[in-house]
Backbone bond lengths (Angstrom), bond angles and torsions (degrees), N, CA, C in turn:
res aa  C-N    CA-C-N  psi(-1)  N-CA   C-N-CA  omega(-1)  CA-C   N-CA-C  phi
1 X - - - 1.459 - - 1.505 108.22 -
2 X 1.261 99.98 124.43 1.896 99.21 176.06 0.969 111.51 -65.34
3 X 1.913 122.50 167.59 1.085 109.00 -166.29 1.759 86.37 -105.44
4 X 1.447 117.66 170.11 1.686 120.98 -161.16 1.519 93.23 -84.46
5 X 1.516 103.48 -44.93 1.590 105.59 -153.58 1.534 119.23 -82.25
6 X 1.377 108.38 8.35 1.577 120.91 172.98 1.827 107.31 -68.17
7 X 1.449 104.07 151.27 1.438 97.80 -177.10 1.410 124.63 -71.26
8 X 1.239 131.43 169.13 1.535 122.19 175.37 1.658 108.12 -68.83
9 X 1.477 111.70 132.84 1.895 100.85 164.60 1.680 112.49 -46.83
10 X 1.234 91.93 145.15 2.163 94.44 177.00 1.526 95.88 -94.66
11 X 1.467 83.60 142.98 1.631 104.36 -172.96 1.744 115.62 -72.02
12 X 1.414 105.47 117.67 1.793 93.77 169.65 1.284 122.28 -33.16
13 X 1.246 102.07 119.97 1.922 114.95 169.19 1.372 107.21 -48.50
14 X 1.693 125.94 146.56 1.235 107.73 -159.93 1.589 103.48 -111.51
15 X 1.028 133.57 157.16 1.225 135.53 -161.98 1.551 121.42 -69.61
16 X 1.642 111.63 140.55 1.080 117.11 -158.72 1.464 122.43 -76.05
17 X 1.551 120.31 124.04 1.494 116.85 -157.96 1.273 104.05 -82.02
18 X 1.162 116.58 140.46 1.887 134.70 -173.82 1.849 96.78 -112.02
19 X 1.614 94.20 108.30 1.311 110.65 138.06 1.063 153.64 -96.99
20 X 1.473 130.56 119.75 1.482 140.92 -150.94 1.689 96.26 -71.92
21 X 1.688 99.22 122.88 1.347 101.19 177.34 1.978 113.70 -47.52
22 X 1.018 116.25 -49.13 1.416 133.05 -172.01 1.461 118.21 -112.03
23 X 1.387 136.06 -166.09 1.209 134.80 168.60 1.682 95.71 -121.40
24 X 1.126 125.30 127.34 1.513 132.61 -165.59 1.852 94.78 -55.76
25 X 1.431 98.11 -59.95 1.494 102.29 -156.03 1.598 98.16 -69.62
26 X 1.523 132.07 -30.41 1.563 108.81 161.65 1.266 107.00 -65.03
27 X 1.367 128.48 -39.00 1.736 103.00 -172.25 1.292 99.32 -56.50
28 X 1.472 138.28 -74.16 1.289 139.42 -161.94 2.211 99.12 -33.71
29 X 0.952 109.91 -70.39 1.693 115.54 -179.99 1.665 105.13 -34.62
30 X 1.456 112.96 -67.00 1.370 129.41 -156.84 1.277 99.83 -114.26
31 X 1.537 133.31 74.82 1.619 123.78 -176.95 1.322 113.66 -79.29
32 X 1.564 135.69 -35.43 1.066 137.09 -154.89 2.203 92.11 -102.80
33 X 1.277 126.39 27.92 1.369 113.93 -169.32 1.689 89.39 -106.16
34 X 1.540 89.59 128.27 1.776 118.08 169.99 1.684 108.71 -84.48
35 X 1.454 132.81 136.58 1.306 121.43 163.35 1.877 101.68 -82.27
36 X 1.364 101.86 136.35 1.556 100.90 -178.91 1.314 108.43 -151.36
37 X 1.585 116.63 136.46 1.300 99.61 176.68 1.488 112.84 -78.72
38 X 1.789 113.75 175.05 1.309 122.01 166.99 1.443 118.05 -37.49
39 X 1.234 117.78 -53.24 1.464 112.47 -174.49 1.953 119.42 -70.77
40 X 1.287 104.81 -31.92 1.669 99.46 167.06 1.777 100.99 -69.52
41 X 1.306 131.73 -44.63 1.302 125.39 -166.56 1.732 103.08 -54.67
42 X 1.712 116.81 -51.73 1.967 121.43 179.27 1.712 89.91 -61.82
43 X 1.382 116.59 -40.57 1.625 98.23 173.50 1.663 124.72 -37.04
44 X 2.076 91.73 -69.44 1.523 92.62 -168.23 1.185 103.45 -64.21
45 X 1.587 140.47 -44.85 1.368 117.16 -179.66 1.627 137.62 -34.01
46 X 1.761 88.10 -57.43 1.446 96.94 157.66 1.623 140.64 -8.61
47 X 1.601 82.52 -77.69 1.557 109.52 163.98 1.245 125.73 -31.82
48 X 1.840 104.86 -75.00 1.270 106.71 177.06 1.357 132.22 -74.70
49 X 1.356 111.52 -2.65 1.763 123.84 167.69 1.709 103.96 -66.27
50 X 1.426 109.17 -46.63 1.440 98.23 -169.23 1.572 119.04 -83.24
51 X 1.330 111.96 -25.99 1.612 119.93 159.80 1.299 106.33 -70.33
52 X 1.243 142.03 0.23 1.950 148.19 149.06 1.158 99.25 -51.41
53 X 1.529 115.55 -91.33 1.543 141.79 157.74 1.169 118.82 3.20
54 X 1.620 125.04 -70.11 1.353 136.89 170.70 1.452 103.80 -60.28
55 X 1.399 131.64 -55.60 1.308 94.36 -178.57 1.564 128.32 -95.12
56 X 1.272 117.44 26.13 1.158 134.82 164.56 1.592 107.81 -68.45
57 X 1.326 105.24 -65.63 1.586 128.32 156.84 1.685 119.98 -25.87
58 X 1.272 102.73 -78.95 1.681 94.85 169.05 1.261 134.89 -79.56
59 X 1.511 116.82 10.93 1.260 123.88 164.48 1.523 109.06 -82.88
60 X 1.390 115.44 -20.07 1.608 130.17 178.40 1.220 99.87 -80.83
61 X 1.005 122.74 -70.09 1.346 114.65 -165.02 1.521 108.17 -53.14
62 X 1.338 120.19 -50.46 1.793 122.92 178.72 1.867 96.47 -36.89
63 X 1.514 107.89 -51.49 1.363 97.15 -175.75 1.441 126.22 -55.59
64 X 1.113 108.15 -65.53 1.538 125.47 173.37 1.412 107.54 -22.66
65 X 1.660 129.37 -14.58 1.345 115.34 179.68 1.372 91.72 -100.04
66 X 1.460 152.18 -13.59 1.210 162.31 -160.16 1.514 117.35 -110.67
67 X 1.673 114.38 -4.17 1.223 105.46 -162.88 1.331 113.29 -101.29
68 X 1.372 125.91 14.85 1.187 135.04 175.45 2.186 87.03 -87.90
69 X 1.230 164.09 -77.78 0.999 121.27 -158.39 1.939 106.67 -102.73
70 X 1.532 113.11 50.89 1.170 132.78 125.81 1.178 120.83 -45.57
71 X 1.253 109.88 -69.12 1.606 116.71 -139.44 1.684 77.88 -92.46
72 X 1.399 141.58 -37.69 1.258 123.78 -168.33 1.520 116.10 -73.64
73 X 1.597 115.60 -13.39 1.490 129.19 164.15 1.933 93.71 -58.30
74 X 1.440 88.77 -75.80 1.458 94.96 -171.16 1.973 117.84 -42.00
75 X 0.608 149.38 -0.96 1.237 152.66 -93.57 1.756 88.33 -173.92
76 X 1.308 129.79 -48.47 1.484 143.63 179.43 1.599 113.14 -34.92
77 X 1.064 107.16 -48.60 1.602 109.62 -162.81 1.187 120.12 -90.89
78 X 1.480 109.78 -5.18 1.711 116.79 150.55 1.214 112.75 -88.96
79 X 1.312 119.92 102.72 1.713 113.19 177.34 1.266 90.44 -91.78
80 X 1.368 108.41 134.28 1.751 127.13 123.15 1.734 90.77 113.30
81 X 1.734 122.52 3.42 1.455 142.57 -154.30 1.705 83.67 -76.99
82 X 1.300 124.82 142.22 1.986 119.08 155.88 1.281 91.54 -94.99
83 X 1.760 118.74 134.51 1.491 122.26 159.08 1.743 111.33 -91.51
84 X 1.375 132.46 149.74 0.905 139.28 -164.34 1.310 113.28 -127.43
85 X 1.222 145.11 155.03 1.342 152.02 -176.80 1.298 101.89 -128.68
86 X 1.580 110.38 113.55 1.807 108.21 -158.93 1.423 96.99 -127.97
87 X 1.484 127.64 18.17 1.278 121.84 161.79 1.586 106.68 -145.14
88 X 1.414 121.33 167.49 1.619 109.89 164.29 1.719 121.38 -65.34
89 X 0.904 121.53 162.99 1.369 102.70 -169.14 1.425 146.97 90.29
90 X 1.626 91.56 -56.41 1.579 116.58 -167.19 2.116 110.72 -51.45
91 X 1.162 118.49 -18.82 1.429 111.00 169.06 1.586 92.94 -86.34
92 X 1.298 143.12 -47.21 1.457 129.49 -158.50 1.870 93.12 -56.88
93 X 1.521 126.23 -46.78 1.253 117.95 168.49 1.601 144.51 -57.95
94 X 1.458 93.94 -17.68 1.147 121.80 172.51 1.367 113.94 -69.16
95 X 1.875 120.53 -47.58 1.033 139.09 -160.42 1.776 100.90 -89.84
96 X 1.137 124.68 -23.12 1.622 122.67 167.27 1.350 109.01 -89.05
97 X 1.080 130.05 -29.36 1.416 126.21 150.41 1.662 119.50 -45.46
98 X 1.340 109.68 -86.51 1.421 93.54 -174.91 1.704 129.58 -53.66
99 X 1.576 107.12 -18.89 1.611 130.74 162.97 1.953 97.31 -43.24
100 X 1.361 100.21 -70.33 1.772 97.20 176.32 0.922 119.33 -60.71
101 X 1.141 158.67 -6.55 1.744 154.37 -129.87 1.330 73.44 -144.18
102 X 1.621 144.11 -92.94 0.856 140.88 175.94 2.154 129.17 -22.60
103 X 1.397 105.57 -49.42 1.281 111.77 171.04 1.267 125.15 -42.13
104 X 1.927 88.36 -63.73 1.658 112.74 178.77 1.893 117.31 -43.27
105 X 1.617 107.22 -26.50 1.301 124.00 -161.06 1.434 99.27 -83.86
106 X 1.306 112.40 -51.72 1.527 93.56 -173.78 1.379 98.44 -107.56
107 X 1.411 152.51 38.66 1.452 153.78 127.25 1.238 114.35 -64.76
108 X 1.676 111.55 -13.98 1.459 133.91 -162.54 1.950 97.19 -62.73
109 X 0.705 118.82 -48.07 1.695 138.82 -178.41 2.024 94.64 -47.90
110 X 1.170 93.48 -69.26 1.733 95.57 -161.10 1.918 113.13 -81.66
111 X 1.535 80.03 -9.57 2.220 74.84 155.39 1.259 117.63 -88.30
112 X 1.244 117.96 -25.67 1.337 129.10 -167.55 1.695 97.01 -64.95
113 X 1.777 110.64 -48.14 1.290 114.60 -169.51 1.471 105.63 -80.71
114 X 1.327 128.47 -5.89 1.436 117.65 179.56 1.585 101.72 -94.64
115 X 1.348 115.29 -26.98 1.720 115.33 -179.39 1.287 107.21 -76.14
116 X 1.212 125.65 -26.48 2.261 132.69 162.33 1.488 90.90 -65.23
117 X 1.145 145.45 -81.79 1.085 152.95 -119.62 1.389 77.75 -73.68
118 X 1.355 141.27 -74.62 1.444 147.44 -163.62 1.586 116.06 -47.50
119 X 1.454 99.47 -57.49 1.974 110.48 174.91 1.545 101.08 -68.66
120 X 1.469 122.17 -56.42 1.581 119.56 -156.58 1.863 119.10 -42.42
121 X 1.684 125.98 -32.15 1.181 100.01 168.23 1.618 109.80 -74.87
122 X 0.968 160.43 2.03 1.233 154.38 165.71 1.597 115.74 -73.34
123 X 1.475 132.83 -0.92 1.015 134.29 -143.76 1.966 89.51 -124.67
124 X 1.385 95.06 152.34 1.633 98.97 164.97 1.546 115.55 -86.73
125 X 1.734 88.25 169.91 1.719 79.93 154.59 1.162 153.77 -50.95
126 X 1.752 88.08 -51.37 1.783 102.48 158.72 1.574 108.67 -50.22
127 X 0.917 115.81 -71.66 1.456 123.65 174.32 1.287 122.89 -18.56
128 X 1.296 104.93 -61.20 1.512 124.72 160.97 1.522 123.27 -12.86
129 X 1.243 88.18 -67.26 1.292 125.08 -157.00 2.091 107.87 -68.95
130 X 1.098 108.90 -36.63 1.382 137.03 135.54 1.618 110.65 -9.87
131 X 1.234 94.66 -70.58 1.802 123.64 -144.35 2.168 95.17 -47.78
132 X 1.473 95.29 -64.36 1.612 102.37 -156.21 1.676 93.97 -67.42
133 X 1.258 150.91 -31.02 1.557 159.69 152.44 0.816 90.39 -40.53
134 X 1.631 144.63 -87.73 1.544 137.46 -162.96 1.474 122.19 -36.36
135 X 1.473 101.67 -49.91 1.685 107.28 -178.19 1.146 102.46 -79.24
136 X 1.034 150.26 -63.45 1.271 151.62 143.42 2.018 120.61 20.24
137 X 1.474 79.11 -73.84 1.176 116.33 151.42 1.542 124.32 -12.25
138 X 1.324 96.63 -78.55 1.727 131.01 -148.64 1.482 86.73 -99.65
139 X 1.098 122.12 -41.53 1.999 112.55 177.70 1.779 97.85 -64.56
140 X 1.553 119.23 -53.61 1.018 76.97 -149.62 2.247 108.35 -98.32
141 X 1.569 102.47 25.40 1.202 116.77 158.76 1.682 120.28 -69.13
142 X 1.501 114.05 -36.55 0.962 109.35 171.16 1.543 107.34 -68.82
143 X 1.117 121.17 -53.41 1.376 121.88 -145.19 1.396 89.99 -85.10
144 X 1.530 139.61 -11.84 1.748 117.48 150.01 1.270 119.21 -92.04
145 X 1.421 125.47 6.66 1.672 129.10 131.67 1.097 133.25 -28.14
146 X 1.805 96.83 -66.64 1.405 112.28 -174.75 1.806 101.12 -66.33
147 X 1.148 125.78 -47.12 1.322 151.23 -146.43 2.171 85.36 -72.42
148 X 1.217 104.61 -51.45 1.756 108.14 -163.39 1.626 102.13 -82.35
149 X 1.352 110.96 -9.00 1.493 107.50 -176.81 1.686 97.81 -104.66
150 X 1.505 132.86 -46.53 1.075 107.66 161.86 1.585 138.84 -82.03
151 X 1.284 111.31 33.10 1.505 124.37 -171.93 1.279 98.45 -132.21
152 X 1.247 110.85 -23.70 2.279 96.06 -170.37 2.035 92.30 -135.25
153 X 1.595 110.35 -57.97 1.263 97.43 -164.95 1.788 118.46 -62.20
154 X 1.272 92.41 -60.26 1.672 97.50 -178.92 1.668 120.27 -60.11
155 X 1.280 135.61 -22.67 1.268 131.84 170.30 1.684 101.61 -79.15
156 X 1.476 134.90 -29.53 1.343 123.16 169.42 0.930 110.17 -88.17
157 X 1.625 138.61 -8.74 1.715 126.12 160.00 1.332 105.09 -71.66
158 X 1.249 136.42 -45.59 1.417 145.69 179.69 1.136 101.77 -58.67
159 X 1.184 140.01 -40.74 1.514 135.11 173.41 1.312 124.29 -71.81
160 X 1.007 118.47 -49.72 1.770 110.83 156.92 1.446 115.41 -70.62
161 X 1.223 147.70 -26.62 1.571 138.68 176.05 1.116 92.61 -55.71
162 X 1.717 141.31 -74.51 1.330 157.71 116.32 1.712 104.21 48.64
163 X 1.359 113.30 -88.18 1.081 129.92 -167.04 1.337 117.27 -81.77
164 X 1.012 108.18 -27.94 1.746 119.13 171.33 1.909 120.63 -61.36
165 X 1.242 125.85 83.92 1.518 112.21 -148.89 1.018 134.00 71.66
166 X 1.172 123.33 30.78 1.401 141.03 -174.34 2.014 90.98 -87.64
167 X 1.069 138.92 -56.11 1.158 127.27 -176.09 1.344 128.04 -70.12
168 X 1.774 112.13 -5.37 1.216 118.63 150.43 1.550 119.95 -109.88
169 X 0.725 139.90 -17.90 1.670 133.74 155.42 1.536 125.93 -91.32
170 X 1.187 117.81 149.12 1.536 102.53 166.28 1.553 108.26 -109.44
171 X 1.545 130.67 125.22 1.339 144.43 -175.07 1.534 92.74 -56.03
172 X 1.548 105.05 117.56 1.807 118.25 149.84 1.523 105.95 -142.15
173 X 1.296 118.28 110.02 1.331 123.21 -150.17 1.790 113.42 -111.50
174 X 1.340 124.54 146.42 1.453 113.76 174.49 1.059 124.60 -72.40
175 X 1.819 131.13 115.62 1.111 123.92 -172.00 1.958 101.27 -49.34
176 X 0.686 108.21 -55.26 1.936 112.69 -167.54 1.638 93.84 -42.36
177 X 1.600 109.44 -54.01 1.951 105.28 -163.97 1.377 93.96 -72.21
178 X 1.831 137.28 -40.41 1.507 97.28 -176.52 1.325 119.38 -84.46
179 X 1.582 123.97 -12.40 1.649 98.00 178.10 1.357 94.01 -78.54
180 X 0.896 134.64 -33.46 2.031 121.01 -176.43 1.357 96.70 -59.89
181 X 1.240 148.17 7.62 1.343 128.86 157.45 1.518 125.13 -118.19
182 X 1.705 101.97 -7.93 1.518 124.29 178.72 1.467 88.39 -65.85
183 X 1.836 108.44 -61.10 1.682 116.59 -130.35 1.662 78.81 -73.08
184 X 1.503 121.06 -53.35 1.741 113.73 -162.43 1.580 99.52 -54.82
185 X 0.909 107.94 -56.80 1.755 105.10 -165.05 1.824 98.43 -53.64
186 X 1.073 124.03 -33.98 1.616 110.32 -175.87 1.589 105.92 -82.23
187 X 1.142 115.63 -22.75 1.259 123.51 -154.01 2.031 103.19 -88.34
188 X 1.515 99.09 -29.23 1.299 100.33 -160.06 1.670 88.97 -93.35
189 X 1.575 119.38 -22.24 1.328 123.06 177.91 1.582 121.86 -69.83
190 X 1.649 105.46 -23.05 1.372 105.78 -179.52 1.610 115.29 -99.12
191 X 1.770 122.34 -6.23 1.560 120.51 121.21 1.023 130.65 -77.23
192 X 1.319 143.90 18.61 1.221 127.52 147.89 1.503 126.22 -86.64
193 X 1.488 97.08 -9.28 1.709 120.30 170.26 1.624 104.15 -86.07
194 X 1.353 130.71 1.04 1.235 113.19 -170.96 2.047 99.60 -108.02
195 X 1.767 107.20 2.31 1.813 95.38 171.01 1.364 88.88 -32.61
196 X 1.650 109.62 -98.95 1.435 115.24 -124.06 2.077 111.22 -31.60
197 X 0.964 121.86 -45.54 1.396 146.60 167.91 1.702 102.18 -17.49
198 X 1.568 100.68 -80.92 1.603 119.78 150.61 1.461 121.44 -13.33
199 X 1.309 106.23 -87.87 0.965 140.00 -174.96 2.160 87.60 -46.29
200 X 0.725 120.68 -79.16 1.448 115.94 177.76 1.447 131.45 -40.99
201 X 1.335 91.42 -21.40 1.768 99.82 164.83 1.106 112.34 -83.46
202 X 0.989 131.83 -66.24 1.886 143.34 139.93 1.214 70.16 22.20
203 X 1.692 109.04 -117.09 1.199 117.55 -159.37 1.232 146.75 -58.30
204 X 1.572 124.46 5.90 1.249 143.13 134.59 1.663 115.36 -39.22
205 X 1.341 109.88 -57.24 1.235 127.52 -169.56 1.389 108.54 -68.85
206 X 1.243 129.57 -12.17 1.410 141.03 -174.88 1.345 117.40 54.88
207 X 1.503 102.02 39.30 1.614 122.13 -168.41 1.762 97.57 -96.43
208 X 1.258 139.48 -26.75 1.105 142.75 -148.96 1.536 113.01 -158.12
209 X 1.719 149.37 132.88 0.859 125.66 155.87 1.559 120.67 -123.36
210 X 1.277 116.03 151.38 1.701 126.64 -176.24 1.703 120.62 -16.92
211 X 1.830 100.22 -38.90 1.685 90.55 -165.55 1.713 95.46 -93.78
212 X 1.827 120.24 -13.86 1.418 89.98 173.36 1.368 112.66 -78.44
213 X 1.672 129.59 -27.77 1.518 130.32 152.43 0.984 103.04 -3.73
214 X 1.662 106.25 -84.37 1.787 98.96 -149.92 1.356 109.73 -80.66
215 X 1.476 123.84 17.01 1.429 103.34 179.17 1.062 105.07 -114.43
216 X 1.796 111.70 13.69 1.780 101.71 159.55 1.641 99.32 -112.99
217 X 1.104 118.04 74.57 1.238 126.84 176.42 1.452 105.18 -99.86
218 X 1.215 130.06 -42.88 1.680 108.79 150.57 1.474 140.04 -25.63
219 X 1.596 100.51 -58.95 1.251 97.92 173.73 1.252 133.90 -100.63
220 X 1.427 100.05 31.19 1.318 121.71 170.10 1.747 117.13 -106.64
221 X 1.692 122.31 -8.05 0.718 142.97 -168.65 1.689 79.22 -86.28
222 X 1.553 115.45 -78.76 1.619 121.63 -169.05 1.276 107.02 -60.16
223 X 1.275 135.87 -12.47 1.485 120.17 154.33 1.587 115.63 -75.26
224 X 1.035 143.43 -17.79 0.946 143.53 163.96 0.859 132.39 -72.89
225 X 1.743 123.78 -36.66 1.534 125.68 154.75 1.251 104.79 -52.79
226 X 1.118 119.38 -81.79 1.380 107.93 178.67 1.295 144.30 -35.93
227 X 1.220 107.01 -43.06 2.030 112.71 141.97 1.478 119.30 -33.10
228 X 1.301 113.24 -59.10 1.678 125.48 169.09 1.687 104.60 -33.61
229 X 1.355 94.81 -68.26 1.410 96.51 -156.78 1.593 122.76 -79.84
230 X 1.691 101.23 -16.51 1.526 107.34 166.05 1.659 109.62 -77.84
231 X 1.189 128.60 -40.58 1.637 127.91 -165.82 1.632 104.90 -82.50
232 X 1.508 135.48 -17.71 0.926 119.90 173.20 1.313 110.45 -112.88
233 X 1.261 121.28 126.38 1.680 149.65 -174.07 1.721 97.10 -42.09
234 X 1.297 111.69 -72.47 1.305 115.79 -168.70 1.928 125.63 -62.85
235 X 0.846 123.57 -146.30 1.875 101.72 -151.84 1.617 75.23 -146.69
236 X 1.369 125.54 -1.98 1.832 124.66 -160.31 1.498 92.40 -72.96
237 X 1.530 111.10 123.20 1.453 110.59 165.44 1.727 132.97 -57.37
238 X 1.344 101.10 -35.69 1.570 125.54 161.72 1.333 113.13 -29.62
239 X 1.883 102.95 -64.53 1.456 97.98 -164.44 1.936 94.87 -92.60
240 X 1.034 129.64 6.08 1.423 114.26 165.99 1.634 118.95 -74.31
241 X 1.831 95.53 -33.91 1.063 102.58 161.47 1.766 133.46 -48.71
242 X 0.934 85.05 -61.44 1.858 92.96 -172.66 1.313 96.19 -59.18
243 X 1.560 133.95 -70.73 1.306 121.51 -156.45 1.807 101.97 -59.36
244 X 0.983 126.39 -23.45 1.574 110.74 -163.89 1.695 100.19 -82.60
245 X 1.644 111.69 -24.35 1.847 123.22 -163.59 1.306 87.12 -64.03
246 X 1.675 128.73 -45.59 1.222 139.20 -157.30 1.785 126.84 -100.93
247 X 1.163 94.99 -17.50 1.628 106.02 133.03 1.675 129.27 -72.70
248 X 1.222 120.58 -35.48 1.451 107.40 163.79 1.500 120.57 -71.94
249 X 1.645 105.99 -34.37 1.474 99.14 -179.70 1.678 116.63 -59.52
250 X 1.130 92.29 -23.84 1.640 106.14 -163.39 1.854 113.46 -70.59
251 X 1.551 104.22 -35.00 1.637 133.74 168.48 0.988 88.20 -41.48
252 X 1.754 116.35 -80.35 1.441 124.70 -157.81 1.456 127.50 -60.67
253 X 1.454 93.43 -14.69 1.974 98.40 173.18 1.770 110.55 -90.43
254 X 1.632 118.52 -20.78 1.037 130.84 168.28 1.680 113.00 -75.01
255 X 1.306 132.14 -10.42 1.309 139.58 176.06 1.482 106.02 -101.43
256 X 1.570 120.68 -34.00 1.092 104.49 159.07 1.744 134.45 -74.81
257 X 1.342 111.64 -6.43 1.182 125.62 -170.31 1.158 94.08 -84.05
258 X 1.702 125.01 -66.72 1.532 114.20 175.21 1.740 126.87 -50.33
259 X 1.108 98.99 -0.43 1.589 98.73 -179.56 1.334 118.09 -87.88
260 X 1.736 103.84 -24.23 1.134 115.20 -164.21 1.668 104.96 -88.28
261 X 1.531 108.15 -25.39 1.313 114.31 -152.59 2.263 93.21 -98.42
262 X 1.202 95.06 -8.90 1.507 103.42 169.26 1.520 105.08 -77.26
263 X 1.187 122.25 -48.47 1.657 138.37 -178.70 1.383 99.14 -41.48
264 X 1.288 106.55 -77.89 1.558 115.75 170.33 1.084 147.01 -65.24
265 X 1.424 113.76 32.12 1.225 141.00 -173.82 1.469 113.79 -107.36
266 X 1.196 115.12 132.40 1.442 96.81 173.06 1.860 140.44 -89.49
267 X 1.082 105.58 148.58 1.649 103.46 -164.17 1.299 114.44 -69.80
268 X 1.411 108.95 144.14 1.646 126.49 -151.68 1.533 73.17 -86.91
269 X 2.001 97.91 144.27 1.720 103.96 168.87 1.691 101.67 -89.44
């Protein structure tokens, strides 16, 4: 017979519960995703906005020692034009101008990589996979921007300003007013080459998909005229033409991009 007044046995401690740092199948989806609060995320932005900045900055300044046969490149596609200097100063303004326009252009590379660097852990594999095509992409959209505005738009705006009263005036022009209409007109042409790009984030973001795209292809036609005719200075039907033909083409390569990047997506369980 036991005795009553002995103590109760103590109960085995119960075994220690294991929590999985992560969820396997989001790591596998989302490998590169950090948990962070709001305030480190306005941090890292921070960060990489002002290392943007800086090298926006010293890519200008590198220019600024180069921009004397800048501006005489720039300067090409008006043949036979006299430029004039119609205030004191007005080339030293001229010359930090095209210094920025120029900076911004080839700093263009390492914003691109600080704005990936910032979005990319948030992104999937599929997604991922996206990423090096996009930039890719987007460099060399700008740079047949720049390339279609000084090869087709700006020599046919220059040709009708040119020809338009030409037998009653004789052209002597402000260096400051034509590169301020060279640099905008190339500048606004080599974002208007960056939709499709857009347009692919869109649909990354699962903000937009391909078949409602193309079924506003109407009014994507009249945004584009109108794009034409607001981004280029001059009144020449020619060049309203081209930039608006090449904004629609550009839609349609951005609708195929989201189509593709839906394909490769993986299916919701």
């Amino acid at each position: 017979m036991s005795d009553s007044t002995s103590p109760p046995t103590a109960a085995p401690p119960p075994p220690p519960i294991r929590v999985a740092a992560a969820d396997p199948l989001r790591q596998d989806d989302f490998p590169g995703e950090v948990e962070m609060s709001l305030v480190d995320h306005l941090e890292e932005l921070r960060r990489r906005i002002l290392r943007s900045l800086l090298a926006v900055v010293l890519a200008a300044a590198g220019c600024l020692l180069l921009v004397r046969p800048l501006v005489r490149l720039l300067e090409m596609p008006a043949h036979g034009i006299r430029f004039l200097q119609l205030a004191p100063g007005e080339f030293l303004l001229v010359s930090l101008k095209v210094a920025g326009y120029a900076g911004l252009t080839l700093a263009l590379p390492y914003v691109l990589y600080e704005a990936l660097a910032f979005v990319l852990p948030g992104l999937s594999r599929s997604e991922r996979r996206l990423v090096a095509p996009a930039v890719a992409g987007s460099a060399l959209l700008f740079a047949a921007g720049l390339a279609f505005a000084w090869w087709a738009l700006v020599p046919a705006a220059l040709q009708f300003l040119v020809s338009y009263g030409a037998d009653v005036v004789e052209p002597a022009w402000s260096i400051e007013r034509y590169l301020d209409f060279v640099l905008l007109l190339m500048l606004a042409t080599a974002l208007a080459f960056q939709l499709p790009v857009l347009q692919l984030l869109l649909g990354l973001l699962g903000l937009v998909r391909w078949r409602s795209m193309l079924g506003a292809w109407r009014w994507v036609v009249l945004i584009a005229a109108v794009a034409g005719a607001v981004l280029t200075p001059s009144t020449d039907p020619l060049t309203m033409l081209l930039l608006s033909g090449a904004i629609t083409v550009l839609f349609l390569i951005g609708v195929a991009l989201v189509a593709l990047s839906e394909s490769l997506r993986p299916a919701k369980a």
